[in-house]
Structures are given as structure tokens and as C-alpha cells.
N, C-alpha and C positions, 0 to 999 in steps of 0.2 A: 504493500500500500504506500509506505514512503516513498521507496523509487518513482511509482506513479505519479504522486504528487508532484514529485519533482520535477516527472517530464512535462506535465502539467505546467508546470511553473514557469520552465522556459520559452514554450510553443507561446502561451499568452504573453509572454512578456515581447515578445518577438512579434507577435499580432499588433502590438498598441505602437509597433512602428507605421501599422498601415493607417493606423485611425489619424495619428501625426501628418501624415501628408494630405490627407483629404482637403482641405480645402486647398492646397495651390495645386493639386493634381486636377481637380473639378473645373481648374480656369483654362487649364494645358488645351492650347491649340492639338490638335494630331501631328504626330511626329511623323514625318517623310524622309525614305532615304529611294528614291526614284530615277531610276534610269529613264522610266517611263513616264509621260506625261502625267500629273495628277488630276484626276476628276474634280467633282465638287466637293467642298469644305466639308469636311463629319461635321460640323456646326448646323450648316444648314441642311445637312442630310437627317441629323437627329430633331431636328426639328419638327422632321414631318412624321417621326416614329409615335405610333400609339401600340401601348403593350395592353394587353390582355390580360384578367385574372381567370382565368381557365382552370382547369382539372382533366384527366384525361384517366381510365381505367387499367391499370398493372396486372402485370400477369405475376402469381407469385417466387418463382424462379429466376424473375429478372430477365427473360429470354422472350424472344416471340412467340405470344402464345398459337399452339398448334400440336398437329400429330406428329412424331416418329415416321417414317415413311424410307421403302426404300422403291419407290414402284412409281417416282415421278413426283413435281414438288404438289404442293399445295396451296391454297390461295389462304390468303392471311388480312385479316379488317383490321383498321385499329379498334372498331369499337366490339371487338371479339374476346377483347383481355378482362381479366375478373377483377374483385377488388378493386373498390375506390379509391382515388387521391384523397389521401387525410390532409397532408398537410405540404411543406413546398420538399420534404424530404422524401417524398414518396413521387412515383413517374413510371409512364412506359417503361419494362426495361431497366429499372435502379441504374438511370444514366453514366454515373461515374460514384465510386465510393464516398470521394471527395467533394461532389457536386452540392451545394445548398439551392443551387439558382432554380429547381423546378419549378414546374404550374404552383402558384400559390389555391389556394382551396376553392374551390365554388363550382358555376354549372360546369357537369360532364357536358364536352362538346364533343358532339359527332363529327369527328372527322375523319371520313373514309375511302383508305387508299386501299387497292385492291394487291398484294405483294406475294407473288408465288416466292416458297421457302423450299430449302434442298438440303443435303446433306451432301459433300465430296466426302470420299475418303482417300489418303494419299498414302500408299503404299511402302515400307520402310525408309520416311521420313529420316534423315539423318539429320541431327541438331549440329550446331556450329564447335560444340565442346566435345564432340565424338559421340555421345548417345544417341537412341535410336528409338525410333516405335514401330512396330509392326504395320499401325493403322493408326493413323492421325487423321481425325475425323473435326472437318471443317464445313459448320454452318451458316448457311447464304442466305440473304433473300435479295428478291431484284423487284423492280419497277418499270415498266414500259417494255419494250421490245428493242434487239439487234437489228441497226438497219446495217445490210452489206454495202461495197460499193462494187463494179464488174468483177473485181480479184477475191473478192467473196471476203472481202476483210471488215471486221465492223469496225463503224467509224462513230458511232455517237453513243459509246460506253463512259461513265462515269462512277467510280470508286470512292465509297466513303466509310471513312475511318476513326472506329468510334477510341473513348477517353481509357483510361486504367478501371478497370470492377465495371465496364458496361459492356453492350452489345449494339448490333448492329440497331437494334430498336429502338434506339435512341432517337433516330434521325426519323423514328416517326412519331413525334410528340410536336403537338400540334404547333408550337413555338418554332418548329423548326421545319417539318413537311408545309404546313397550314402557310408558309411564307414562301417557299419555293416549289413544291408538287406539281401546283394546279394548273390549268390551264392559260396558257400564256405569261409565266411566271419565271424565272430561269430555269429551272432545270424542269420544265413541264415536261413529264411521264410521256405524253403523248409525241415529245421528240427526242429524249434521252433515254437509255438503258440504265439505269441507275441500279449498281451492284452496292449491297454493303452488309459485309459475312463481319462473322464472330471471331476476336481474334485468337489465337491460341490461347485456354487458361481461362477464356470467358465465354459470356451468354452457352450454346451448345454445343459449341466446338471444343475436342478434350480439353481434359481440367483433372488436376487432381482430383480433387471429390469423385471422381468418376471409378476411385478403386487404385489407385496406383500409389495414393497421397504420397508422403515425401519421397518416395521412389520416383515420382512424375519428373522427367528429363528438365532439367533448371533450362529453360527455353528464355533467348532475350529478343531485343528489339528484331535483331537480322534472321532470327528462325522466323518470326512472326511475319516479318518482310518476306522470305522465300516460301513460307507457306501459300501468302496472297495470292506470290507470281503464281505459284501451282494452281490454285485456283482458275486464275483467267485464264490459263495455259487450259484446264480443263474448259472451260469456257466458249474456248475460242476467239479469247477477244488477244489482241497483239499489240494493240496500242489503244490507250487511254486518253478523252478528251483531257479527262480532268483529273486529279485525286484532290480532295479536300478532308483535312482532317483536323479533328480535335482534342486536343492535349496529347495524349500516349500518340491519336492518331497525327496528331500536328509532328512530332515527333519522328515518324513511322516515314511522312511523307519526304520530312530530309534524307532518307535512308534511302525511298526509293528514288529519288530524285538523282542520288549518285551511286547507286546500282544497279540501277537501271534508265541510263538519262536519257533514253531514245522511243521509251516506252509510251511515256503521254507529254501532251501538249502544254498544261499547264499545272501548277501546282498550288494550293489554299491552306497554309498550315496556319492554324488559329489556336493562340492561348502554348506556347513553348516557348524552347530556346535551342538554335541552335550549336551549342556546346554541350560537352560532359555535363552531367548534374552533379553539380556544388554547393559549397555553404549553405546556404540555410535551404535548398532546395533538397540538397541532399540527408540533412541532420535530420527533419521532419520524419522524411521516408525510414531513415535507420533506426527512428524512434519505433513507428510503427512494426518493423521487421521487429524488433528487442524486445516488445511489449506482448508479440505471440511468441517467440522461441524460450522469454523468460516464464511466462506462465506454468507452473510444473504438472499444469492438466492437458498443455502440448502434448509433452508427452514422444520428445522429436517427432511431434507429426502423427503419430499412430494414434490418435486421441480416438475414443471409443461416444463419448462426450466434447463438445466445442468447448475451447478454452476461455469462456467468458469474460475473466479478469483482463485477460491479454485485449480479446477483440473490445473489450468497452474503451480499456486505453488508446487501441487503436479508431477505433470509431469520431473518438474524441481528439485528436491531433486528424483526422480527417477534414473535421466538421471546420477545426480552425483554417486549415489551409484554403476549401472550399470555400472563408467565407467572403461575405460582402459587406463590407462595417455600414455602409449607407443605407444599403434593402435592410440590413437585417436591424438597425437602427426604427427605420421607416414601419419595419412590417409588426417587428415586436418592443410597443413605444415601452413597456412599462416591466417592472418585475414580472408580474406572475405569467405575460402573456411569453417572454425569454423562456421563462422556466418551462411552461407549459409548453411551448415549442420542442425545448432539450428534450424533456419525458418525451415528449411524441416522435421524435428523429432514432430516439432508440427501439422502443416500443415497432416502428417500422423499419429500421432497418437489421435489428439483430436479428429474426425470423429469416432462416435461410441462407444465413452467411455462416459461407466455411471459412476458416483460419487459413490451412494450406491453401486454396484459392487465392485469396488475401496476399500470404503470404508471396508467394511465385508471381502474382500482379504484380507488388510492389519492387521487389528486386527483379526482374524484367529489365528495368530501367539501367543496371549498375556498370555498363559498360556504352552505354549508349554514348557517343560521340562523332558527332559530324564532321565540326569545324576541319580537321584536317582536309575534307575532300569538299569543300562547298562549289570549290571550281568547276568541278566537273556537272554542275545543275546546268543542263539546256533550258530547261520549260522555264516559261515564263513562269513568274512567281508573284503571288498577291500575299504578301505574310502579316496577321493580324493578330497583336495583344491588344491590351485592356489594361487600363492604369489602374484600376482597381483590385487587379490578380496578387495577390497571395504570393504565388507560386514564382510567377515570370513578374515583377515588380520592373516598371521602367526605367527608376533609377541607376538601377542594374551599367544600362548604358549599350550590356550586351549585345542587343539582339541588332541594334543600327550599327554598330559594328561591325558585324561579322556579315549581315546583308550584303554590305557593299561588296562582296566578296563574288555573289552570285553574278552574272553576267545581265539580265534581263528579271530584276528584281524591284520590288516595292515592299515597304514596311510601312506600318501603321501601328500608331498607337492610339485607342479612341478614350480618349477623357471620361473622367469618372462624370457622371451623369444619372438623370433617374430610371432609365432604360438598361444599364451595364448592369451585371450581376457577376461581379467578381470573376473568377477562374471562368465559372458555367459560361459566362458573354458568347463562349463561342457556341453554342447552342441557339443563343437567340438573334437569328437571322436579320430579325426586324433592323438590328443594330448595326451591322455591317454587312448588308445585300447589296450596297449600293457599289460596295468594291468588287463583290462578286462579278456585276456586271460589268464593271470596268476592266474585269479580268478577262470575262467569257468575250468581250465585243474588239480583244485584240485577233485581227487571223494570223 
């Protein structure tokens, strides 16, 4: 309990750095480091944003709800998932472990997208450290149809790449499809192939929980990458309009960007950095890893029982990093409504969460490292934080540094604002579509 406390004591003390910059981050112009012309101001672009207080229905698994199948995909609603939004910690999918920014409470909206789901399996997968699996089993779902062109090649596939602790279902919560899906909207269904699978470790593509627990091959950023290619290799698609990803997948998309730089046209990484994870990005995370392996209901991972002590600790250095000092200011004005929030963020998320899972999520990350090869990024590049992230903080300085490195690159930083929701921002499309398009309307 001490130890806890302690970490406890650090993670918050380290938070009231972010509440200290709030007001001159809230006046910050958007930061540009642009080879490429810049569109309209994020000023007047946020101006014309209205968010929504929504709710949308979870499946309890955190995955898209649906059947097992090995006989052809199946067609998937969002309004087919069980379980109501309680509150803004609950969502399609348990978006990211770290996410606070969900639907806040109120009417279930029906929004329904129609998304056939699949299973690959990839046959003696070899991970990057020498281990192996038999069958690594990789969960999709897609949207729209492959158009060819005479050489039978698709040409208007697009890949999206969900955060750490979520799944591909993420991208259909209504903040996020509801802004982009529809008819005449960017990425409208009706002219994109929109792919977006489960990454190794999450939603229902293997995972320890699945029976192998700490025996499960310690998989990082570049398995999770070489699995994808497998994917669209089984696919058939060869080249990508797009990859846009967020957090883990923001991440992911630097990795494909220089191992595969011929692959797609452009690239959206929202809410990262492209360097190694350091300092306080990384101490948060190791807190987390420390808090399930020190629990002695661990158990090195064979735990027969979830190690509750450990996951509360972690839950709680999650909830800090995901948060948003202004929403969360805003949404819970008073003691009892904070507190009443905390109970209910546990209350919904500890049902269904495994440790190992957790655990193999979070170190995933421990070797992740771009910067050496940024040069080699063809695709043009729209790269998007939030001045109000936790995680990727602008001060930092990082992330406009190391851009300039890319050949055909744009960075943005969008100002804290009452639309941004910390880390999650890249979730809510409302906030930064307007760069999307300035991205997609380059040929």
C-alpha cells in the first residue's frame, strides 16, 4: 500500500505540471512546421466545431460485438453492442486504457454503419526476438468496398490504427465514424475501403488471456507492424491511400512509414512522438508494468484470480495520463461529482480486464524508436498533437523537431480549447478534420 501511494504521489505531482500551463497553452496559436502550404487557422477552424454529448452502446469484451466465424465475415451495427455508456469512461470498444475523452452520458445515438468483420490467421508468425506462434490470429473489420484499377490493384484502401488497450472499434464511436463515414464526408464508405483490425495483444486478435498468459511471445511495435502488412498482403491490397493512426497507432504509422515507405500515399499520426519513449512518458508506463508484476496475486502471470491491487494502481496512473485538466474540470465542477466519476471509471473498467493483456500492451512500446530513420518517410504526412496531452506535452519541443526531418511533412499543435480532450483529441475528428482534408486534397 505504501509503495502505491507513492506512485501515486508522483504521477499527481507531475499532472499539476499540466494544470500550470493551461492558461498560456489555451492562447497558443497552432504550431506549424510545413513544407507544405498551411490551410486555415485551427482558430477559425475551431470555431465552427460543435461537440456533442452522446453515449453510444459497448460490447463487454471491448471488441466488436459479433460471432466467431470461420465460413466468411459478418456484418457488424454499431447499434448491435450491449451495455450502456455510464459514464465518459465507458465507449464502443474501451477505446484506449488511458482514454478519459469518451461520449460523456446521455441519449444512445443510433449510428449505423454496416462493417463486415473477419478473422486472418497467419501461419508460424515469427516475432522480431526469435519466438514464434503456430497461428496468430488477426481481427479485421472493413467498411465500403475495393475499387481495382485495369492491373487489378486497389487503389482506394485506407488503414486505421487504433491507441494501446483498444481495438479497431474504436473508430466506430460516433465522435469519430459520425464525423467522417457518411456520405460525402472524407473518408465516405461509399468511396473508401476502410480497413481497421485489432492489433496484436488487443480487441480479438491473440492476446495472452487467450491461454498462453506470460508464455504469450513479448511482441512490440515492429511485430504489430509486420502483422498489419500480413494482413493486407492477405487482403490484396498493395498500396494504401492512407494510414491514420492514434496514439500506439500514431506511433505504429512512423514505423510503417519507414518500412514500408512505398506502401501508401499518405500518412495521419495523431497524439505521439516520434522518438524512443522517455522521461516522464516512459516512468508513467514503468509505473504501470511495476504495479502488476509487484502484486504477489501476479503470481508471474499465472494468476488463477486478477491481481486487483496491481490493476487498481494501474488503472489509476492510466486515468492520470489520459486526463484532460479543463473537461475534467468542466464536467466534474464539485467534490462529490470527481469522486462519483472515480467510483464509476472503476466500477466500468475493472470488469474484464486482464493484467497480462495490460501488461504486454504497455511494454509493446519499450523499444519503439523512429527518429533514426525518419528520412526515409515518402508519404506525405499531416502529424497532429494537442496541447493539452498528458502524454506528448508541446513543451516537449520534440515532435517540431524531429518533423523537419521528414521530406513532405506538416505538424500541428491544436491549442487547448473547449472541444480538445487531452490524449483522446485524436479521437474527436470534429477537432482536427479540417487537416485531414488538407491532407487527402494533396495528389
Amino acid at each position: 500500500m505504501r509503495r502505491r501511494t507513492i506512485e501515486l504521489a508522483v504521477v499527481l505531482v507531475a499532472a499539476m505540471g499540466v494544470e500550470a500551463r493551461e492558461a498560456s497553452l489555451r492562447a497558443r496559436e497552432a504550431i506549424y512546421c510545413a513544407p507544405v502550404r498551411a490551410g486555415n487557422s485551427t482558430e477559425r477552424f475551431l470555431r465552427s466545431v460543435e461537440m456533442t454529448r452522446v453515449g453510444l452502446r459497448a460490447g463487454e469484451d471491448g471488441a466488436l460485438k459479433g460471432r466467431r466465424y470461420t465460413d466468411g465475415p459478418s456484418r457488424l451495427r454499431v447499434n448491435e453492442m450491449s451495455s450502456p455508456v455510464q459514464d465518459a469512461s465507458t465507449s464502443l470498444g474501451k477505446p484506449e486504457w488511458h482514454d478519459q475523452t469518451l461520449p460523456l452520458a446521455g441519449d444512445v445515438v443510433e449510428v449505423i454503419y454496416g462493417a463486415d468483420q473477419a478473422e486472418f490467421v497467419v501461419r508460424d508468425f515469427k516475432f522480431r526476438d526469435g519466438e514464434s506462434l503456430a497461428e496468430l490470429r488477426l481481427h479485421y473489420a472493413t467498411l465500403g468496398k475495393p475499387v481495382r484499377d485495369a492491373a487489378g490493384r486497389v487503389t482506394n484502401a485506407v488503414m486505421l490504427l487504433h491507441g494501446t488497450g483498444g481495438s479497431g472499434a474504436q473508430f466506430l464511436q460516433p465522435q469519430f465514424a459520425g464525423e467522417l463515414f457518411g456520405a460525402g464526408q472524407l473518408l465516405d464508405t461509399a468511396k473508401y475501403y476502410i480497413i481497421f483490425p485489432d492489433g496484436i495483444g488487443h480487441g480479438k486478435s491473440s492476446k495472452p488471456s487467450d491461454g498462453l498468459h506470460a508464455k504469450f511471445p513479448q511482441y512490440d511495435y515492429d511485430d504489430m507492424v509486420a502483422a498489419h502488412h500480413a494482413l493486407l498482403e492477405h487482403l490484396g491490397v498493395e498500396h494504401l491511400r492512407l494510414i491514420l493512426g492514434t496514439s500506439m497507432g500514431c506511433m505504429h504509422s512512423f514505423v510503417w512509414g519507414e518500412t514500408y515507405p512505398e506502401f501508401m500515399d499518405a500518412l495521419m499520426p495523431l497524439a505521439c512522438q516520434p522518438v524512443q519513449i522517455a522521461g516522464r512518458n516512459r516512468v508513467w508506463r514503468r509505473m504501470v508494468m511495476d504495479a502488476i508484476r509487484n502484486d504477489p496475486e501476479w503470481k508471474g502471470g499465472e494468476y488463477t484470480t486478477e491481481p486487483r491491487q496491481g490493476l487498481r494502481t494501474a488503472l489509476d496512473l492510466l486515468l492520470i495520463a489520459g486526463s484532460a485538466p479543463l473537461l475534467m474540470q468542466k464536467n466534474y465542477p464539485t467534490r462529490d461529482a470527481a469522486d462519483k466519476y472515480l467510483d464509476e471509471y472503476f466500477a466500468a473498467r475493472m470488469p474484464g480486464l486482464d493484467a497480462n493483456d495490460l501488461l504486454y500492451a504497455v511494454n509493446a512500446s519499450r523499444n519503439y524508436d523512429p527518429s533514426p530513420g525518419l528520412e526515409k518517410i515518402r508519404a506525405r504526412v499531416m502529424y497532429v498533437n494537442s496541447a493539452d496531452d498528458f502524454i506528448n506535452p508541446p513543451e516537449l519541443g520534440i515532435a517540431e523537431r524531429e518533423i523537419r526531418r521528414v521530406k513532405s511533412a506538416k505538424f500541428v499543435v491544436i491549442p487547448i480549447n473547449d472541444a480538445t480532450h487531452g490524449h483522446g483529441t485524436h479521437t474527436w475528428a470534429a477537432v482536427w478534420k479540417g487537416y485531414l482534408a488538407e491532407l487527402l486534397a494533396v495528389k
